[in-house]
mmCIF file of the N, C-alpha and C atoms, coordinates in Angstrom:
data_MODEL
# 
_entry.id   MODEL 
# 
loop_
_atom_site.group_PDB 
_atom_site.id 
_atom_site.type_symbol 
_atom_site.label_atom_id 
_atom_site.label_alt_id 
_atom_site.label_comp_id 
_atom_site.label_asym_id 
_atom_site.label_entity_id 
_atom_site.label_seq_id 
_atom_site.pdbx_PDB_ins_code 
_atom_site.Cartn_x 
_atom_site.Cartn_y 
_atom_site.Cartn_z 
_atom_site.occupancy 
_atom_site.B_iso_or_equiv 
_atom_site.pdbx_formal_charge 
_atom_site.auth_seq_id 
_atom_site.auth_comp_id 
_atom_site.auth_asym_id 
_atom_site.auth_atom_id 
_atom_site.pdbx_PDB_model_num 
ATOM 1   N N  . UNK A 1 1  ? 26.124 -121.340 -26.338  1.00 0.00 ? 1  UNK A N  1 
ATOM 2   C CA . UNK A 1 1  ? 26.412 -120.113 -27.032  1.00 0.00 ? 1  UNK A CA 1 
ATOM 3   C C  . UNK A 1 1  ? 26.982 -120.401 -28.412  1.00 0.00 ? 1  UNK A C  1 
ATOM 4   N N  . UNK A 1 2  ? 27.988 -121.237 -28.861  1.00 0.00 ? 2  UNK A N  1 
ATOM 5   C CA . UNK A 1 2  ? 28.809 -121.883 -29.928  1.00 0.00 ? 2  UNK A CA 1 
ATOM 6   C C  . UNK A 1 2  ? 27.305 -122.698 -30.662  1.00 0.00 ? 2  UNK A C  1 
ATOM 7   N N  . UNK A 1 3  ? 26.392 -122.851 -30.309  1.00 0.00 ? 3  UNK A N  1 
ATOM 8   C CA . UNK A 1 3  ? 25.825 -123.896 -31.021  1.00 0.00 ? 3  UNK A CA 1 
ATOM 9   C C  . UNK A 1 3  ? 24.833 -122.694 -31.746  1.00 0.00 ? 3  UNK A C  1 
ATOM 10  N N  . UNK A 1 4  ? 24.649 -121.810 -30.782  1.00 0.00 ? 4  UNK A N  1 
ATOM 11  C CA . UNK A 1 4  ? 23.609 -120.945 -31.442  1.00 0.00 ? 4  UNK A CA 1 
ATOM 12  C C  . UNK A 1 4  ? 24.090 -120.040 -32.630  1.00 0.00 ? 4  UNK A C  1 
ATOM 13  N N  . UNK A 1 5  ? 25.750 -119.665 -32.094  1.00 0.00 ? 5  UNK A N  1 
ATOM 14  C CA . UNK A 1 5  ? 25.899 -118.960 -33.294  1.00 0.00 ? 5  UNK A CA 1 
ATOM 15  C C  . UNK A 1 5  ? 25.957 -119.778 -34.852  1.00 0.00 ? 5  UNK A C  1 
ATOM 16  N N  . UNK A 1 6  ? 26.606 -121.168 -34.693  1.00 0.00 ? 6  UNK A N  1 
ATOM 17  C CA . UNK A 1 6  ? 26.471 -121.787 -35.600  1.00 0.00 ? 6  UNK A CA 1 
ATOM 18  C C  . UNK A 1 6  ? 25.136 -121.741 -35.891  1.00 0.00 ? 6  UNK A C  1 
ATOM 19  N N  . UNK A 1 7  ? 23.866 -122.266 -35.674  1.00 0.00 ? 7  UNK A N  1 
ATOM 20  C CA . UNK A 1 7  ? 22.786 -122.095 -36.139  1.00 0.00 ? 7  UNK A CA 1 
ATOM 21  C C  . UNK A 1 7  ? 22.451 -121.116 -36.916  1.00 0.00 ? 7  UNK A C  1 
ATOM 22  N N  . UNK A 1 8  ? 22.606 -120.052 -36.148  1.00 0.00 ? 8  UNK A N  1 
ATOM 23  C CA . UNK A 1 8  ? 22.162 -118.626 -36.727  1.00 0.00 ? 8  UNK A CA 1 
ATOM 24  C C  . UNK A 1 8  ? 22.622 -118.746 -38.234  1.00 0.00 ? 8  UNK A C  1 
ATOM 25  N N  . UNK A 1 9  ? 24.146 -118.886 -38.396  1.00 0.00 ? 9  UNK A N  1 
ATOM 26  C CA . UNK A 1 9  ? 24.830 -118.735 -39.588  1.00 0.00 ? 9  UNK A CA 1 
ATOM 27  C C  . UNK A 1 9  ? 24.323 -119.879 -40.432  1.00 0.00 ? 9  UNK A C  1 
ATOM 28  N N  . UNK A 1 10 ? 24.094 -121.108 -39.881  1.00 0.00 ? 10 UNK A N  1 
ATOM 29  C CA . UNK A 1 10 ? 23.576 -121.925 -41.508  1.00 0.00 ? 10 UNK A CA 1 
ATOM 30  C C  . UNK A 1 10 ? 22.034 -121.626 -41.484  1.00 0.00 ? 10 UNK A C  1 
ATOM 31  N N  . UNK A 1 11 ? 21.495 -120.485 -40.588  1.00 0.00 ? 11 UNK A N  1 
ATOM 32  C CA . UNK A 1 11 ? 20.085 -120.458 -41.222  1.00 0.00 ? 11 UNK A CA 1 
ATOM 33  C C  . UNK A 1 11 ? 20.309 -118.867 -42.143  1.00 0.00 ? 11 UNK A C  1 
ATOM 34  N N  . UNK A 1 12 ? 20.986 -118.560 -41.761  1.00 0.00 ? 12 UNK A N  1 
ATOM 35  C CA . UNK A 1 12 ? 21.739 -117.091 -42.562  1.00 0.00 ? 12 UNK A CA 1 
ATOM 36  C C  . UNK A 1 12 ? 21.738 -117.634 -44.011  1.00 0.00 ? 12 UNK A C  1 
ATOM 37  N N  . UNK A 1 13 ? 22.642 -118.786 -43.897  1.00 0.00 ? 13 UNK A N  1 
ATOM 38  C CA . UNK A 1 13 ? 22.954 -119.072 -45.260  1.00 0.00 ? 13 UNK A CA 1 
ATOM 39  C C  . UNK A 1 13 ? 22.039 -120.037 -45.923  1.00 0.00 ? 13 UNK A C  1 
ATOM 40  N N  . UNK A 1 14 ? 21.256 -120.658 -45.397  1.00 0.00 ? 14 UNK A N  1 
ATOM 41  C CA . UNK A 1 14 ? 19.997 -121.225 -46.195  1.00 0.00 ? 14 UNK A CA 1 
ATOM 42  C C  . UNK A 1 14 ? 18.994 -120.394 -46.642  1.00 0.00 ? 14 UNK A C  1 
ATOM 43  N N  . UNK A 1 15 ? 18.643 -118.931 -46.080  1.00 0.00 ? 15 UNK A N  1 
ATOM 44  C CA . UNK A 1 15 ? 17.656 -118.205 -46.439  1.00 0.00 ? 15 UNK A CA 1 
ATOM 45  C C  . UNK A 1 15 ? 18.745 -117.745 -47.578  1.00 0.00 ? 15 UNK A C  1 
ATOM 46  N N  . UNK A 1 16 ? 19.748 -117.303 -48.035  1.00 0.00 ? 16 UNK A N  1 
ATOM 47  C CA . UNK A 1 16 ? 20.385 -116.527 -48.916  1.00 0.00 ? 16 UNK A CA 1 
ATOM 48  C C  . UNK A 1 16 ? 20.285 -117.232 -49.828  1.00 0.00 ? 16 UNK A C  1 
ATOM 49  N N  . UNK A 1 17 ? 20.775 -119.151 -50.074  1.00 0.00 ? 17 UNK A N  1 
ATOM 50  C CA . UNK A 1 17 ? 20.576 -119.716 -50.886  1.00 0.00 ? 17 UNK A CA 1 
ATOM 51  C C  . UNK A 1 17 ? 19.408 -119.708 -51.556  1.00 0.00 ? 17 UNK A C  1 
ATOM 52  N N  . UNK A 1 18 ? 18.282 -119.799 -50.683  1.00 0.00 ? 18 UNK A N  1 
ATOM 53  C CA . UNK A 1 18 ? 16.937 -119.888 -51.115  1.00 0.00 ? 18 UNK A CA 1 
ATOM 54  C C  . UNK A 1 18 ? 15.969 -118.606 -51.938  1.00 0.00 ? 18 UNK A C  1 
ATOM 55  N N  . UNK A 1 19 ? 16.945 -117.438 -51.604  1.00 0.00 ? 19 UNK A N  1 
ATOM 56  C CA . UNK A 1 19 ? 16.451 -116.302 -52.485  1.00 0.00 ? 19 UNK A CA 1 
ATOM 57  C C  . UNK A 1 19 ? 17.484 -116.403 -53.788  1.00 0.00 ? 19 UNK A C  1 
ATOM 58  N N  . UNK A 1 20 ? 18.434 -116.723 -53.463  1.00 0.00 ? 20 UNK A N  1 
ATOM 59  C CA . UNK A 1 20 ? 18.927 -116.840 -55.226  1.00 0.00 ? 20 UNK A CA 1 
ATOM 60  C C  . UNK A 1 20 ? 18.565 -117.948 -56.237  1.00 0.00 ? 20 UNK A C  1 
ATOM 61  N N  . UNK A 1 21 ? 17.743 -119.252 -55.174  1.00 0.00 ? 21 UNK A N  1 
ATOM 62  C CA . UNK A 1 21 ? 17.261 -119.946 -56.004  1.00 0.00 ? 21 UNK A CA 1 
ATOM 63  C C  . UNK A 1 21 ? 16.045 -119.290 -56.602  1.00 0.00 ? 21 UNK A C  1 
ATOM 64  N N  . UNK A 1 22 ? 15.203 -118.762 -56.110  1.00 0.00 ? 22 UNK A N  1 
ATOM 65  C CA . UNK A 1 22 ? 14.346 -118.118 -56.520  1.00 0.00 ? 22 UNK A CA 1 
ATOM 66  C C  . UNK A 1 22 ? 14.229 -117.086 -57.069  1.00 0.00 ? 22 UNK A C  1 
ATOM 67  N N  . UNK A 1 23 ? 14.989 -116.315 -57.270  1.00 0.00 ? 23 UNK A N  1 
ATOM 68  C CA . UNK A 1 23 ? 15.392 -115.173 -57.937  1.00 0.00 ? 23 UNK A CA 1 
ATOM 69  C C  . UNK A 1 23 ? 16.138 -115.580 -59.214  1.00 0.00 ? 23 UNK A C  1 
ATOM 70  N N  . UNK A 1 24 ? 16.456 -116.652 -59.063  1.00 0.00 ? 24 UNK A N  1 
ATOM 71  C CA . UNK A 1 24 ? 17.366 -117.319 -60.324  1.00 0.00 ? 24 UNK A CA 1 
ATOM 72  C C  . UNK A 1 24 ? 16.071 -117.630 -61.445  1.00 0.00 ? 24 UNK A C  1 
ATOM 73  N N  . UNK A 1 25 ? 15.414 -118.449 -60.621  1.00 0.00 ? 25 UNK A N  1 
ATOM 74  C CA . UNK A 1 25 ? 14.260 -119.154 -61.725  1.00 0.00 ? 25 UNK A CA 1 
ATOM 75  C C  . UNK A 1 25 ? 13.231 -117.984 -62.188  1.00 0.00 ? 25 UNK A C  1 
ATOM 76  N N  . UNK A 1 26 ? 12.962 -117.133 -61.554  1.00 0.00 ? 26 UNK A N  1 
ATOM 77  C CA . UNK A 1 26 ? 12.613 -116.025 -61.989  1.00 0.00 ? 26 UNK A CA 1 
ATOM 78  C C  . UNK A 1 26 ? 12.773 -115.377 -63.211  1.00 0.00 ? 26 UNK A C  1 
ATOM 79  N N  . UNK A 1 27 ? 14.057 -115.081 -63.186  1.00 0.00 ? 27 UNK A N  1 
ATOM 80  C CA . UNK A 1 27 ? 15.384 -114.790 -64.584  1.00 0.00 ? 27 UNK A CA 1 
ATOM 81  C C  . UNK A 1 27 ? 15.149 -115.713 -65.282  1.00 0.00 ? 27 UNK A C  1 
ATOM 82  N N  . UNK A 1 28 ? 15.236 -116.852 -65.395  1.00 0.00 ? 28 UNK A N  1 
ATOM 83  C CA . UNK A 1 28 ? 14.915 -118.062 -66.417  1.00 0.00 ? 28 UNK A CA 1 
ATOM 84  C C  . UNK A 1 28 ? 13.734 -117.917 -66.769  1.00 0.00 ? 28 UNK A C  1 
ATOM 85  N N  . UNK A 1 29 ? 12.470 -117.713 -66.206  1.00 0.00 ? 29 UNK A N  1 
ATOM 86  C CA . UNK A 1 29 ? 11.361 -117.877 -67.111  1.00 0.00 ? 29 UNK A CA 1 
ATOM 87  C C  . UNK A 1 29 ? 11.308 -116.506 -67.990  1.00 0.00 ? 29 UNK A C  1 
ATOM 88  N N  . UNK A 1 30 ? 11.851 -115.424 -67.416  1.00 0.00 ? 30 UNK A N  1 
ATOM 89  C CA . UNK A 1 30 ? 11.771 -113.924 -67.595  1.00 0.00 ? 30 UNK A CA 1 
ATOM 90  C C  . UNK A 1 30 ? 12.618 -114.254 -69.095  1.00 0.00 ? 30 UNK A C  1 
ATOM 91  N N  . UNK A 1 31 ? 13.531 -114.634 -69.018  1.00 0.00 ? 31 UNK A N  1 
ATOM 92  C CA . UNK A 1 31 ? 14.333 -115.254 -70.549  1.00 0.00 ? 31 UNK A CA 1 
ATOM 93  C C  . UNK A 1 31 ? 14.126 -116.185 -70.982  1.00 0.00 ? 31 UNK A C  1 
ATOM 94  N N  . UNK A 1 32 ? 13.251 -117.085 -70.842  1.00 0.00 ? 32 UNK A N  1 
ATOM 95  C CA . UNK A 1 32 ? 12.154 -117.769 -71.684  1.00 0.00 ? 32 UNK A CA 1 
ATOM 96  C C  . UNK A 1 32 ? 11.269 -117.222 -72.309  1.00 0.00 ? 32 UNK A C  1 
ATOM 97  N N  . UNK A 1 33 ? 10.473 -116.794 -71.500  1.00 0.00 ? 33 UNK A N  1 
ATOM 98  C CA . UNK A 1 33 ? 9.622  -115.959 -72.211  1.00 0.00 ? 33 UNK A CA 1 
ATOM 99  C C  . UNK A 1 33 ? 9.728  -115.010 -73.016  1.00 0.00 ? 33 UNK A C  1 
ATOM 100 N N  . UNK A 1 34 ? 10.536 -114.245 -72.659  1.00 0.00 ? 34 UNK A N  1 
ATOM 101 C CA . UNK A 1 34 ? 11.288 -113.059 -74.420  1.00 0.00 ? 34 UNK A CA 1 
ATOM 102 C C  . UNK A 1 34 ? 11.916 -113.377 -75.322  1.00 0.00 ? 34 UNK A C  1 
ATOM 103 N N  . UNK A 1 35 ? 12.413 -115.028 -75.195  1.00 0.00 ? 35 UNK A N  1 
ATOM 104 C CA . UNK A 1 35 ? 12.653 -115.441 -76.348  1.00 0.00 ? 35 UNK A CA 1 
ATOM 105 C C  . UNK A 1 35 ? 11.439 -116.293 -76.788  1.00 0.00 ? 35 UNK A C  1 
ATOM 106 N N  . UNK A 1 36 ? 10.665 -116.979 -76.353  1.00 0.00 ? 36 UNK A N  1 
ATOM 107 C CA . UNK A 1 36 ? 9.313  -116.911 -76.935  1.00 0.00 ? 36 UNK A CA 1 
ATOM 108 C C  . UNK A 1 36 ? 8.787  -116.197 -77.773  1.00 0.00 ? 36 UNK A C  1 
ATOM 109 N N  . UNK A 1 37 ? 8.523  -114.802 -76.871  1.00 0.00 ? 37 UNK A N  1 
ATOM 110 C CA . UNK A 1 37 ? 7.767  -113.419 -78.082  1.00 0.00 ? 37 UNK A CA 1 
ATOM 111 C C  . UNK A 1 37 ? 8.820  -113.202 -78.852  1.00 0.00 ? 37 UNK A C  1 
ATOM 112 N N  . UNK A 1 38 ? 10.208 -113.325 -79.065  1.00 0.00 ? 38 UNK A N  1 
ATOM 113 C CA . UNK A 1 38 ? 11.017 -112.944 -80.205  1.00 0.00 ? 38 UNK A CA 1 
ATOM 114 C C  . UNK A 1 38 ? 10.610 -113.778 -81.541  1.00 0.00 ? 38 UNK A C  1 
ATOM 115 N N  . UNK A 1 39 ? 10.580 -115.538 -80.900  1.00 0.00 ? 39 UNK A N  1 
ATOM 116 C CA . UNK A 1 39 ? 10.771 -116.427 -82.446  1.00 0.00 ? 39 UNK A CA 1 
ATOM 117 C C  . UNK A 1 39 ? 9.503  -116.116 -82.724  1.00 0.00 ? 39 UNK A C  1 
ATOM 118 N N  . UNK A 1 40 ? 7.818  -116.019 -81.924  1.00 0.00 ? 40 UNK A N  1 
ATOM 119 C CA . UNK A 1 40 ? 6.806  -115.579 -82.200  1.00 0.00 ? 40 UNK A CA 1 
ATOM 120 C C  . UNK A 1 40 ? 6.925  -114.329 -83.256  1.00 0.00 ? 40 UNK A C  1 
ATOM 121 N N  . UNK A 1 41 ? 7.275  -113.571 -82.775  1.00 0.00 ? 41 UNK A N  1 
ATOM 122 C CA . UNK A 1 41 ? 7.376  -111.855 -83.637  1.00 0.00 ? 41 UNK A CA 1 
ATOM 123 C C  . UNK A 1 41 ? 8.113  -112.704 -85.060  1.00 0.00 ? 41 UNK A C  1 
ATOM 124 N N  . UNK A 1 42 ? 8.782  -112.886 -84.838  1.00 0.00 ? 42 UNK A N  1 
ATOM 125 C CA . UNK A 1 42 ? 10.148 -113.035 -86.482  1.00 0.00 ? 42 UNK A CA 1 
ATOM 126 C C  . UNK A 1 42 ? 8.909  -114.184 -87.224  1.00 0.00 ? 42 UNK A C  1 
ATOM 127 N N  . UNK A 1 43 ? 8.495  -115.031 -86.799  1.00 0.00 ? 43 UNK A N  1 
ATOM 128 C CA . UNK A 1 43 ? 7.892  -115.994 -87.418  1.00 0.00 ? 43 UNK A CA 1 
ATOM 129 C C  . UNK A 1 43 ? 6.563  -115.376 -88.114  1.00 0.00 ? 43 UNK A C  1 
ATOM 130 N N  . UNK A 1 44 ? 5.833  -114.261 -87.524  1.00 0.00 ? 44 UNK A N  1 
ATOM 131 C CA . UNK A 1 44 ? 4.897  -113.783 -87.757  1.00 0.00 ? 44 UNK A CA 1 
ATOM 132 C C  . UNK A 1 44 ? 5.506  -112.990 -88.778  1.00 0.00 ? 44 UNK A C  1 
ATOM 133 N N  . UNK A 1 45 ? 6.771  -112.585 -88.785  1.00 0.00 ? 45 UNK A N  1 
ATOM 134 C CA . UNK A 1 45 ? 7.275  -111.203 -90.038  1.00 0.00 ? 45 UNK A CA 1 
ATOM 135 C C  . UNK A 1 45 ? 7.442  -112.095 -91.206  1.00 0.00 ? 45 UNK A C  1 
ATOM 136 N N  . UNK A 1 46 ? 8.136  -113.271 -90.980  1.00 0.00 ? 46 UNK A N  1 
ATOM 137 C CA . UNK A 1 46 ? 7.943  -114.067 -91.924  1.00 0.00 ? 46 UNK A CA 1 
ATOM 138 C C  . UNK A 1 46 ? 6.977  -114.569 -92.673  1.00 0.00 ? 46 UNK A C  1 
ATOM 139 N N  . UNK A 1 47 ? 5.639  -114.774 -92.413  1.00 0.00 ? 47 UNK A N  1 
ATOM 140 C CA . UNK A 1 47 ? 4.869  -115.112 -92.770  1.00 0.00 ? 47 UNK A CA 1 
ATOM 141 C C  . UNK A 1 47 ? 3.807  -113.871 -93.635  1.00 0.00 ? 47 UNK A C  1 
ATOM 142 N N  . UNK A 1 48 ? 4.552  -112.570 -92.814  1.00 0.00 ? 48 UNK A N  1 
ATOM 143 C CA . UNK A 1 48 ? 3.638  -110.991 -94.360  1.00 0.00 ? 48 UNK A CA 1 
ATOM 144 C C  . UNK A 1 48 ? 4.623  -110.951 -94.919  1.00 0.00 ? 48 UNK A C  1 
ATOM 145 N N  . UNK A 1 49 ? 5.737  -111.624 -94.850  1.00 0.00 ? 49 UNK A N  1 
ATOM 146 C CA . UNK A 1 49 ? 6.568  -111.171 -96.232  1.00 0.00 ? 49 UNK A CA 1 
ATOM 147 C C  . UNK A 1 49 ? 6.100  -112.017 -97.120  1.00 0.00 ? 49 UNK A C  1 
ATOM 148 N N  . UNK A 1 50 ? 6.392  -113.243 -96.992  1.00 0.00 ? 50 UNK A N  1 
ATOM 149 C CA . UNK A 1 50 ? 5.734  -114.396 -98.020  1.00 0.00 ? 50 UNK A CA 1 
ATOM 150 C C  . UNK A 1 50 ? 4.486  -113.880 -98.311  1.00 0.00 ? 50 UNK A C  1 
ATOM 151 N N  . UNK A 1 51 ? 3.398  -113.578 -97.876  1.00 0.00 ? 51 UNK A N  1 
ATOM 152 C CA . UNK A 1 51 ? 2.519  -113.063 -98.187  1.00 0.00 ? 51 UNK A CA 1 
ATOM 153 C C  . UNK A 1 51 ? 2.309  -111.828 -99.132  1.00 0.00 ? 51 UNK A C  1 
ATOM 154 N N  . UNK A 1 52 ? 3.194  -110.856 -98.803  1.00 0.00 ? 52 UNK A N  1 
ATOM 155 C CA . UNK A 1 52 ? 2.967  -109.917 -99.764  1.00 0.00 ? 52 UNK A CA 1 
ATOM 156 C C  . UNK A 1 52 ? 3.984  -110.091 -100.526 1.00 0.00 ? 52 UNK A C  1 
ATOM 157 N N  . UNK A 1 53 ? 5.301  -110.834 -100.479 1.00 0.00 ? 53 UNK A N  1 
ATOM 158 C CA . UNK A 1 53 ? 5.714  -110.369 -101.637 1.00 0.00 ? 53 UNK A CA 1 
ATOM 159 C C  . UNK A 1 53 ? 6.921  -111.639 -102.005 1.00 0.00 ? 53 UNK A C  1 
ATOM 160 N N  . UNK A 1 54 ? 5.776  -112.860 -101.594 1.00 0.00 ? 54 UNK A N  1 
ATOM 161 C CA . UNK A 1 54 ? 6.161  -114.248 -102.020 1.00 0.00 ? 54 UNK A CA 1 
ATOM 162 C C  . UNK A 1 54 ? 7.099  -115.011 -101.490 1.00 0.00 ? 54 UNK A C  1 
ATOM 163 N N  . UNK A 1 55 ? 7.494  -116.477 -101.638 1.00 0.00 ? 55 UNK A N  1 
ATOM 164 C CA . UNK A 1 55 ? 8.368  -116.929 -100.661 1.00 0.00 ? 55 UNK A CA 1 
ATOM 165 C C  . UNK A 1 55 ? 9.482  -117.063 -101.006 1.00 0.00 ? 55 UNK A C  1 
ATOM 166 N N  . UNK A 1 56 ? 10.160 -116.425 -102.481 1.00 0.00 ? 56 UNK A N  1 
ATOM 167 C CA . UNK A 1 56 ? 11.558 -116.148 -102.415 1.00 0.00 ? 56 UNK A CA 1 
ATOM 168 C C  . UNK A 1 56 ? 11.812 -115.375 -102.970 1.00 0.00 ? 56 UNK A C  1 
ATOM 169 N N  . UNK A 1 57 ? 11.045 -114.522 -102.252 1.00 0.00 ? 57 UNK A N  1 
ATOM 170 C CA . UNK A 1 57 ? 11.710 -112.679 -102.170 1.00 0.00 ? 57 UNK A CA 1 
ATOM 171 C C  . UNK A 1 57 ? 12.570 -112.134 -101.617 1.00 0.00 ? 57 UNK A C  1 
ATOM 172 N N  . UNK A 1 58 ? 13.354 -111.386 -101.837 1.00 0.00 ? 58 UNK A N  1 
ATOM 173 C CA . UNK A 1 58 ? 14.618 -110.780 -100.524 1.00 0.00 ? 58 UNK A CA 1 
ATOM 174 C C  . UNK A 1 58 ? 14.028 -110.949 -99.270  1.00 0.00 ? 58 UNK A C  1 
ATOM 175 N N  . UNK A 1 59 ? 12.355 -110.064 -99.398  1.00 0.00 ? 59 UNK A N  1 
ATOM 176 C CA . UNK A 1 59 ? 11.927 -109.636 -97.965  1.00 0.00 ? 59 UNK A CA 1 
ATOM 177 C C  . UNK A 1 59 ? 11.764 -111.237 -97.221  1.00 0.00 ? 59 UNK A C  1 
ATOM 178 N N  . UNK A 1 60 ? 11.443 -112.220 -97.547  1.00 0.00 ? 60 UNK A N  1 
ATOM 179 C CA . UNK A 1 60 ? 11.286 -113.483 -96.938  1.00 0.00 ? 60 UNK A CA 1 
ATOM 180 C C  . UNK A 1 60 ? 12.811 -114.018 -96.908  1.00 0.00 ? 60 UNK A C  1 
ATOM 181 N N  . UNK A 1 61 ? 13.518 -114.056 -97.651  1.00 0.00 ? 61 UNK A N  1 
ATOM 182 C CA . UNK A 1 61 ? 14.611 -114.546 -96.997  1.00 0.00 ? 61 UNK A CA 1 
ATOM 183 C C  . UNK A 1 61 ? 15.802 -114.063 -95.777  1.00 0.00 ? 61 UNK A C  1 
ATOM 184 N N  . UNK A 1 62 ? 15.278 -111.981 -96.032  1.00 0.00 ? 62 UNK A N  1 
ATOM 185 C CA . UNK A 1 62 ? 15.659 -111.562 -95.005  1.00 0.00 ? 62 UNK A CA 1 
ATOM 186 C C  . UNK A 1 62 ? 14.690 -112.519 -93.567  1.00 0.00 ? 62 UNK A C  1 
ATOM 187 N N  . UNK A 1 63 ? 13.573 -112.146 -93.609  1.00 0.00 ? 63 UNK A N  1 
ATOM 188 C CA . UNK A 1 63 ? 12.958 -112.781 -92.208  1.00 0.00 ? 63 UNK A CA 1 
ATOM 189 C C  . UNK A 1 63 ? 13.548 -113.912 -91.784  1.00 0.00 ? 63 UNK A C  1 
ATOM 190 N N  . UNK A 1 64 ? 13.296 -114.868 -93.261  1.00 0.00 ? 64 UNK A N  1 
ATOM 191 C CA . UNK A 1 64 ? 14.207 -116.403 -92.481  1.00 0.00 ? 64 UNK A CA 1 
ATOM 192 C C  . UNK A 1 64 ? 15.317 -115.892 -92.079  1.00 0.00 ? 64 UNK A C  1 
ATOM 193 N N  . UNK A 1 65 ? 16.417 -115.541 -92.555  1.00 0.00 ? 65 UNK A N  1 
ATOM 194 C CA . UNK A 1 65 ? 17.530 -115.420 -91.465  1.00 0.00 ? 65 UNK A CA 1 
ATOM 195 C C  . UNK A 1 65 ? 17.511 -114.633 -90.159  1.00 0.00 ? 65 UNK A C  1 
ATOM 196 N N  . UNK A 1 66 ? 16.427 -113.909 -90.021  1.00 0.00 ? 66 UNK A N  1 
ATOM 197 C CA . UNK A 1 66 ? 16.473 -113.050 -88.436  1.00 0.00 ? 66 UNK A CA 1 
ATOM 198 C C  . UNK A 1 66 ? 15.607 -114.124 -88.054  1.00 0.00 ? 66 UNK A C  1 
ATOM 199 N N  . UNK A 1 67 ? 14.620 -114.824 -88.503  1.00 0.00 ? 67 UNK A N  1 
ATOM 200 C CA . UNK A 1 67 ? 14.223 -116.019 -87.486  1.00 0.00 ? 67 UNK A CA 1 
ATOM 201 C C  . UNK A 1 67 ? 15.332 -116.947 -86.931  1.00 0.00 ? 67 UNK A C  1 
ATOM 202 N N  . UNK A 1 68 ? 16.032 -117.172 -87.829  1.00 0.00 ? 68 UNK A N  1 
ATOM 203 C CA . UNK A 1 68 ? 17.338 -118.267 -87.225  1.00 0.00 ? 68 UNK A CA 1 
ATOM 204 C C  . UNK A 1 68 ? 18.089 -117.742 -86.266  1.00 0.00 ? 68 UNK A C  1 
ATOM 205 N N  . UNK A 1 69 ? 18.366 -116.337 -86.296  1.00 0.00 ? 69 UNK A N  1 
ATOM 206 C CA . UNK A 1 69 ? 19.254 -115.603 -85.657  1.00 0.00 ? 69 UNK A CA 1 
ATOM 207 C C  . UNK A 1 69 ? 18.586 -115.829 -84.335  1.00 0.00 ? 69 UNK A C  1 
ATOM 208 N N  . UNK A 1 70 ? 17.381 -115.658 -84.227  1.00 0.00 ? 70 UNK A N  1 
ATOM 209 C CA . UNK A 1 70 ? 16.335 -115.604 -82.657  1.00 0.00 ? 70 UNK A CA 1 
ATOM 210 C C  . UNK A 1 70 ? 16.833 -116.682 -82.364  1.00 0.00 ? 70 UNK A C  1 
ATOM 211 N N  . UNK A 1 71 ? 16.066 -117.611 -83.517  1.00 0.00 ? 71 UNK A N  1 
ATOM 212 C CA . UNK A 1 71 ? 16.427 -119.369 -83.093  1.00 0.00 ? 71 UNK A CA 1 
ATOM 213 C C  . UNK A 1 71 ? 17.767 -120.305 -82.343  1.00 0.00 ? 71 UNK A C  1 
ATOM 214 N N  . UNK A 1 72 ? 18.766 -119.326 -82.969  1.00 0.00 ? 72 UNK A N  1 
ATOM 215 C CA . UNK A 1 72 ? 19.825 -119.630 -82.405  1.00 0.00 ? 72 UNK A CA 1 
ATOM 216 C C  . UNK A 1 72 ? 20.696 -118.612 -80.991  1.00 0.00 ? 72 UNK A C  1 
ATOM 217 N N  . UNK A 1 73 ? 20.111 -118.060 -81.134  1.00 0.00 ? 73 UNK A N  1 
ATOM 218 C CA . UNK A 1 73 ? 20.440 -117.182 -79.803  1.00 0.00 ? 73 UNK A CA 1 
ATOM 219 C C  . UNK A 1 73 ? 19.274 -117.551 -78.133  1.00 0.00 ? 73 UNK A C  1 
ATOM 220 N N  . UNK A 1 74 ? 18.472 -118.555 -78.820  1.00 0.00 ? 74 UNK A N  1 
ATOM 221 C CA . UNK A 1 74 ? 17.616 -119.295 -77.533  1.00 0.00 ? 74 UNK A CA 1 
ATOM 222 C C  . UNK A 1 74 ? 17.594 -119.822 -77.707  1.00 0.00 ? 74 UNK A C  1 
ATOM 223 N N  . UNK A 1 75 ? 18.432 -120.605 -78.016  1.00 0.00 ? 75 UNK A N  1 
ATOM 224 C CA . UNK A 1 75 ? 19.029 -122.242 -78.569  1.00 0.00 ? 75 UNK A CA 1 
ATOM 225 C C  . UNK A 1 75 ? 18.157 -122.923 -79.074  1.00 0.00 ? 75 UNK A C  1 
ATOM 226 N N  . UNK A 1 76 ? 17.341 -122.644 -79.807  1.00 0.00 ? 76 UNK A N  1 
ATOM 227 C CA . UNK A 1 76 ? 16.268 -123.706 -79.748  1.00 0.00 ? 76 UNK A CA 1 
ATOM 228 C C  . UNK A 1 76 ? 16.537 -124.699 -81.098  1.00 0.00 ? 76 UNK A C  1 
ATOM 229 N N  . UNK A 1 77 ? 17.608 -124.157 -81.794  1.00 0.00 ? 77 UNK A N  1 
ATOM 230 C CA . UNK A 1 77 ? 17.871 -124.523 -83.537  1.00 0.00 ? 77 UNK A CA 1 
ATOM 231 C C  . UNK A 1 77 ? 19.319 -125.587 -82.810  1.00 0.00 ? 77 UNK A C  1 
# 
């Protein structure tokens, strides 16, 4: 009877572990990936500002700094 309840409980607690591992990595790619499409997006804004209105224009140096801002908020800088 003592052996089963123990059982029960570390299989209790291995299935619980095993959904927060997985539910964890989930969240990690889920915030990988939106910081992906962020430095994507900013890098792309950067590149019509320079375009239309050259590469040291306000509008391009605004972009570079919201690219860094991405960059550094998904550590990647």
């Amino acid at each position: 009877m003592l052996v089963g309840k123990i059982f029960q409980k570390t299989a209790m607690c291995a299935a619980l572990f095993a959904g927060l591992v997985v539910l964890g990595g989930a969240a990690t790619t889920a915030r990988a990936d939106d910081c992906y499409h962020r430095i994507q997006t900013r890098e792309w804004k950067l590149r019509q500002a320079i375009e239309r209105h050259g590469p040291n224009s306000w509008e391009a140096r605004h972009e570079r700094n919201e690219l860094a801002k991405a960059q550094i908020s998904c550590n990647v800088r």
